[in-house]
C-alpha positions in Angstrom: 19.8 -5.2 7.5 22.7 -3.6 9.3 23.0 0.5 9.5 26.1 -0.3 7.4 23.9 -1.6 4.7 21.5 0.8 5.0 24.4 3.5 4.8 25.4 1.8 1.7 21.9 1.9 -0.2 21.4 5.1 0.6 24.3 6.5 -1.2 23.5 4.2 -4.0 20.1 5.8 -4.0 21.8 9.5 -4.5 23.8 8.3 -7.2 20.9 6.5 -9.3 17.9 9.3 -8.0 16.9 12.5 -8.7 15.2 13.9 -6.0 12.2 13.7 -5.3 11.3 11.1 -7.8 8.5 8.4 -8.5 10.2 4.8 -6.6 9.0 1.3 -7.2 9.0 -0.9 -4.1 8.4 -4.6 -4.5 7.7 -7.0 -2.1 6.7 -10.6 -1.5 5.3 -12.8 0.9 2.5 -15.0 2.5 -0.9 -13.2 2.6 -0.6 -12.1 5.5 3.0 -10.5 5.3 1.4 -8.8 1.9 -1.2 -7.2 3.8 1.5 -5.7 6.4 3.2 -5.0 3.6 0.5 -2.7 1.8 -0.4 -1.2 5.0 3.1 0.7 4.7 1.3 2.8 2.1 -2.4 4.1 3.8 -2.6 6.6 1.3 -1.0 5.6 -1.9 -2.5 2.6 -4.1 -1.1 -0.5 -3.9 -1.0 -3.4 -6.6 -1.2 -7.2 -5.2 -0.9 -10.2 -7.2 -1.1 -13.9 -6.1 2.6 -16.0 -7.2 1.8 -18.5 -9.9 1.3 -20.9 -7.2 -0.7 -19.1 -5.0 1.6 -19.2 -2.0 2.5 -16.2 -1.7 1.2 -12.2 -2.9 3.4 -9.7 -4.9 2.6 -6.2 -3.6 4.1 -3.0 -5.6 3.3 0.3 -4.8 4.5 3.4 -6.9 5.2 6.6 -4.6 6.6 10.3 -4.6 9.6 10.1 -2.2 11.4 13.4 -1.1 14.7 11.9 -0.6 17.2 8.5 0.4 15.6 8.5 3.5 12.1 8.2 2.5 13.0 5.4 0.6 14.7 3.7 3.4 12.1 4.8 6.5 9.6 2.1 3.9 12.5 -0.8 3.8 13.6 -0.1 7.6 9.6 -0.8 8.4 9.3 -3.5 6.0 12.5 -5.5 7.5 10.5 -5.7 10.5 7.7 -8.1 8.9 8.3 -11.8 9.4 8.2 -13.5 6.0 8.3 -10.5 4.1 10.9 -10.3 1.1 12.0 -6.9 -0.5 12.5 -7.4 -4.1 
């Protein structure tokens, strides 16, 4: 993802979000990308499920964020993980 993109989520995120707020991130990918994935959240509890096919693992995790920028610090990590999609 470009800064540009980022710039434009992020005021999509002050529009839509009170802050702080509960956020939802979603993500899939192989088992190993899932377990990078939840590693993004040591301290909150993360939800995994297997695809109907087994292939790849769903992983949510629920979290107070403070602000935009919380939210994106989590997608600018996760765009970093090979094989990893953000839902």
């Amino acid at each position: 993802m470009s800064e540009t993109t980022f710039d434009s989520f992020r005021d999509t995120l002050n529009e839509c979000h009170e802050w702080p707020c509960k956020y939802t991130f979603k993500f899939i990918g192989p088992e190993a990308c899932a377990r990078e994935a939840a590693d993004l959240f040591p301290k909150e509890s993360v939800s995994k499920r297997p695809s109907r096919t087994g292939k790849y693992i769903g992983v949510t995790a629920e979290i107070t964020v403070q602000c935009a920028e919380d939210v994106l610090d989590v997608y600018r990590k996760a765009h970093n993980i090979k094989g990893l999609i953000c839902l």
